[in-house]
Each structure stands twice: as C-alpha cells, then as structure tokens.
N, C-alpha and C positions, 0 to 999 in steps of 0.2 A: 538551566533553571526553568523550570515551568511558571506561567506565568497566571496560571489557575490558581487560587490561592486554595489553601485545606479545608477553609469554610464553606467553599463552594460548592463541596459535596459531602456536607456532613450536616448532620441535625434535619429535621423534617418537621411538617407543620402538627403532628400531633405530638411530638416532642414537646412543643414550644409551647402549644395549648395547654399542657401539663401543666409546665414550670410555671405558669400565669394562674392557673387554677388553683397550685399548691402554695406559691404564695400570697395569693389570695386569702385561703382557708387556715396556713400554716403562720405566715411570714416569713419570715426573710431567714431564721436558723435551719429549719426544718430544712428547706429544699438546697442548702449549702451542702446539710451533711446528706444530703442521698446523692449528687453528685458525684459521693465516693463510689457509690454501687455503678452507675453509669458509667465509669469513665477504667472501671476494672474492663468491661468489654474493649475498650478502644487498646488498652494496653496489653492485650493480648492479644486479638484480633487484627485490630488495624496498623500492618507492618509499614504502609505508607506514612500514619501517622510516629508510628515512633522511628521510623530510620529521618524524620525531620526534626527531631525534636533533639537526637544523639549526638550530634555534631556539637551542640551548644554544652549537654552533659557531660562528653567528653572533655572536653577545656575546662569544663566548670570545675571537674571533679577529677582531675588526672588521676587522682591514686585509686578510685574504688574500683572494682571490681563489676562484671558482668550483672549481676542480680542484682548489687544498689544502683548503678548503673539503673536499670529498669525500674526497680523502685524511685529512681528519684525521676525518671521520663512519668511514670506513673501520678507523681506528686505535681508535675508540671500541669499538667495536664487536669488533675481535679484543680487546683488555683485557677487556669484559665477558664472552666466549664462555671465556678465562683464567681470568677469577676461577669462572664454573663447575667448572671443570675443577680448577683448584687446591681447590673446594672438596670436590668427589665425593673425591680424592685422600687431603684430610685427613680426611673418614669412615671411608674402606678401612683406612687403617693412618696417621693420626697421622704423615703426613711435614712437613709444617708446623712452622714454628719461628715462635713469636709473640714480637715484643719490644714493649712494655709502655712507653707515655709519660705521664706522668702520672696513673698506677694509683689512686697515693694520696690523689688527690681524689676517686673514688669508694668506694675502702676505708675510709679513715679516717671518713665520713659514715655509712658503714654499720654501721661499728664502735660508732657514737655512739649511733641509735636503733634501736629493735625494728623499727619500721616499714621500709618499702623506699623505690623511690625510683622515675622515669624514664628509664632510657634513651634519648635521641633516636637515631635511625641516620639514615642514608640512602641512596640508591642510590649507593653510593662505595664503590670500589676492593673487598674482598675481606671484605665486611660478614656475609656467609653466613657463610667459616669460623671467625670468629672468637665468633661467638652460640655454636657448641657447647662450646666450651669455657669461656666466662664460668664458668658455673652454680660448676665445682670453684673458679676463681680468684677469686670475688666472696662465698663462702661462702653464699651465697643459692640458694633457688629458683628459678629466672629461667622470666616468661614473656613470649610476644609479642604482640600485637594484629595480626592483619596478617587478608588475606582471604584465602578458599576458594582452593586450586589450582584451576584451572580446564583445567590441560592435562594431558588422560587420562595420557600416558605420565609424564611430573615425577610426579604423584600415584602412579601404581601404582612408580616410581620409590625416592619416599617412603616407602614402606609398609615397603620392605625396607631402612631406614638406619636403624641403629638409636642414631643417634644423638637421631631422633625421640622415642626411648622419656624423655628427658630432659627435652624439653620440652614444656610446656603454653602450648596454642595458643588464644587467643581469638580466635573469628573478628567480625570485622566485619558479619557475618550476623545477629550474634544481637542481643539486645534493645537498643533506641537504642548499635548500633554496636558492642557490648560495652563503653561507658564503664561501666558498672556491675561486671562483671566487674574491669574494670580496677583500680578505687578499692576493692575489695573484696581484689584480690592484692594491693595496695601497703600496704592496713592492715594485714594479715596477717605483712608481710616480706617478701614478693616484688618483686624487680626484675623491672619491665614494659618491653619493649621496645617501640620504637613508630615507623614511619618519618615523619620528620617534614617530606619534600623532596614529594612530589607529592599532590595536593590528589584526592583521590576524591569532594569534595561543595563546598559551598558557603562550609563553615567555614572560612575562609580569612580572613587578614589582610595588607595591603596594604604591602611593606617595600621597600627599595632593591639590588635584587642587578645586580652588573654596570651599575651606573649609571641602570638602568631601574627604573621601577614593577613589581613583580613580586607577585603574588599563593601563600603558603603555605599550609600549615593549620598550625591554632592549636589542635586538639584536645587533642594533647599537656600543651600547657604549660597549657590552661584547665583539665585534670583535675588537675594540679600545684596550681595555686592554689585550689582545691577542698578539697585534699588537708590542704596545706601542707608538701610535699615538695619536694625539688629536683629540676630535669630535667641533663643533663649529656648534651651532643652526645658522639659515638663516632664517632670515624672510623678505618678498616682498612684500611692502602694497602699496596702492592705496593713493598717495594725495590729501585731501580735494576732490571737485567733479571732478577734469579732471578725463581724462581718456587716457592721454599718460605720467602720469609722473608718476612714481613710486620709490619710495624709498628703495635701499635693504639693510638690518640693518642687520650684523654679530653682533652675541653674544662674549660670551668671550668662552676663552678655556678651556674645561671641557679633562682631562686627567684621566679617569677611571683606575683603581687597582685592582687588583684580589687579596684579602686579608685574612687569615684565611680559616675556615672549614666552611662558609657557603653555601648554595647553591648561584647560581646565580642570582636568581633575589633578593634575600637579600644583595649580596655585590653589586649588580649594581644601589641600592636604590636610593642611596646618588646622585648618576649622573643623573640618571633620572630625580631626583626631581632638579636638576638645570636649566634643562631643561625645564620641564616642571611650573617653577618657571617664567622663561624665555612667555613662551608661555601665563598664565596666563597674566603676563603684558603688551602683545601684545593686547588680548582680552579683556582687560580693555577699550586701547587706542581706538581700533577696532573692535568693539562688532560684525559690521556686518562682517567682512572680515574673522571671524572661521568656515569655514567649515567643523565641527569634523564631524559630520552623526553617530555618533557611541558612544551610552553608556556605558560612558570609571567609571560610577557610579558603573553598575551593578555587582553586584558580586554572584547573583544567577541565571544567566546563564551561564551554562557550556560553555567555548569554544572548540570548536571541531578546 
C-alpha cells in the first residue's frame, strides 16, 4: 500500500479557484452538478483513480457487471468531488444545515467527565464539513490526528480558511505517530478526531466487512484503552439529492480493554469490528457516499 494518498496528486490551484468563484457567483447547486462533467474525465482517464476505488464496488455490488461496475466507481467519485464542494461552501458562508442523530450519546458522556474522548470518522459522505462545526456543539476543544497535506494547491488553499484557525492539528509526522500528543489532548478535555477506515501502517487488526477478511487499524481504539475513554464512530451523509442538508449520525459507545497476553491487534479485534460493523451499515444505506480508495481485502500486500 502506498502511503501517498490520491489527493496528493489530484486537483490544482486553478481548479479550486474555480470551484470558489462558481460558488460564489452560482451557490452551492450549480457547481454540485458540474462536478458531473469533471469527474467523467477521472473515470476514464485516471486508472489509478478507479483501480482504488474497485475493490470497495466489487464487495459492494457482487452481482453487477463490468460497465455498472464503472458507472457506480463513476458515481463514487462525483459524491466525493460534492462533498468537497459542499464543504469549501460551508466555510465561505455557513450554508449548510446539519441535523444531529444521536448527539446525546456523545454530549451527555462529556458532560459526565473532565477528560475528552475519541472521535472515530471515516472517509464517509460529508465528514469534512461537519469537523468545523463540532468544536461550538460538543463544547469542547476538538482536535484531529490526520497527516501533512501533501498537495501544494489544498495546502496554500488551507492557509486562507479560516475555519482552520479553530482547529489543532496533530500530524502523524510527529513523534511515534502523534499517539502521544493524542493521549495528552484527551487528558486534558479535548475530543481527538481520528480516521479509523484506511490503514497507513501495519497496525491493523483483522475483522469481517462485506463478508470478507478485511484488515483496519486499531490505533484509535488501542489509545482509548490506554486511556480509558470511549471511541464513538461519526458518520456525515448527504440527504436524498440536496446538497446543504446533511445528517450527522453518532454510533454508540465502544470502550476498548486491554485484556490477557495477546498482542494488540487481537485484543483490539472485537472494537474494531463494531466499528467497522457500524460503517458496513452505512454503505449499505449509501453505497455512493464510501470513499475507502484502499484495499482493506488484500492481504498479500505487505504494508510498509
């Protein structure tokens, strides 16, 4: 598995300046639906982009065939170039309407102790815009774990959202990963965001998604039972066809245990897989809104 993500080399700064000027001048439906015309080139052209996206349609869709097949990589693919765009929209001016499913299994947790807790996310439906706004709804500081941008235009992109200014970023750069950082914001009161669907290293534990042996990571939940905190999945999907109302649904609370002489990614199994239990039912509901990119099947490639 490479460890470059697909955003690293895709999109450029006149791209972006576009998508900013069109919703500017259009709002927010206009530049959803030209995304369709965009994102025809990538599903033809870019084989990198769909041989990462196939793994996940295959499982999703055992029975169809080569061309829906593509069609539905094709439909992945304008949903995720959407949720960009809905997300640039709600920085500009807050046109986004968030409605809130099960809030109060992570409120009321938080309301109980001083310390914070885990966020899991993942690469699901409309997970961007909904991190800026937590911080006011959750009364917490909220930060995230995630790695270095790595594509010049996103990055100098960044620099002028000032919804940036809200958030504290740990990078995966820094010492063993930032888990130290991490367990030091969660003592503190800070909710740690953390993506818990694609494996950047080896830490990985071995659960059942879509029928198959699938391999996650486990970082999340092993700094949880470290802790003695709870992790709690987040998922952000997009309603029926708008594209300012989104739905953010908390899972339930998964409290990981460090148990007996196994290794780690054997005792962190059982959490993983509730999770990822969790996620499978999302991509049931919203086949188009998974954007894993990453064959979490393989298990005869080594990760580096």
């Amino acid at each position: 598995m490479t460890n470059v993500p697909l955003s690293a080399r895709r999109g450029n700064k006149f791209g972006i300046s576009f998508f900013h000027w069109a919703l500017k001048v259009f709002g927010i439906n206009r530049p959803c639906e030209f995304v369709w015309v965009i994102c025809l080139y990538y599903v033809i052209f870019d084989r990198e982009a769909v041989k990462a996206a196939m793994p996940y349609v295959r499982r999703r869709f055992p029975e169809a065939g080569r061309l829906r097949k593509m069609w539905y990589v094709y439909r992945i693919f304008v949903s995720n170039g959407q949720a960009l765009v809905i997300c640039a929209a709600n920085v500009k001016s807050n046109r986004v309407s968030l409605e809130f499913e099960h809030f109060e299994r992570a409120k009321q947790y938080l309301e109980s102790v001083p310390e914070g807790m885990i966020i899991i996310t993942s690469h699901f439906g409309n997970w961007q815009t909904a991190m800026t706004n937590l911080q006011n709804d959750l009364g917490r500081p909220i930060s995230f774990l995630m790695q270095p941008e790595q594509n010049g235009a996103v990055l100098e992109a960044l620099r002028h959202n000032p919804a940036q200014d809200k958030m504290r970023v740990i990078s995966t750069d820094s010492e063993m990963g930032g888990m130290l950082e991490v367990m030091e914001a969660v003592r503190t009161g800070h909710v740690v965001c953390i993506m818990a669907d694609r494996a950047m290293n080896d830490r990985t534990s071995e659960v059942r998604f879509f029928g198959a042996r699938a391999r996650f990571p486990y970082t999340a939940f092993f700094m949880a039972a470290k802790l003695g905190c709870p992790v709690i999945p987040l998922f952000v999907v997009r309603k029926g066809k708008k594209h300012d109302i989104l739905k953010v649904s908390f899972g339930k609370l998964i409290y990981p245990v460090l148990r007996g002489e196994k290794n780690a990614a054997e005792i962190m199994s059982p959490y993983v897989g509730e999770y990822v239990r969790e996620l499978e039912n999302k991509a049931k509901q919203y086949p188009f809104q998974c954007f894993l990119f990453q064959d979490v099947w393989d298990f005869k490639t080594e990760k580096t």
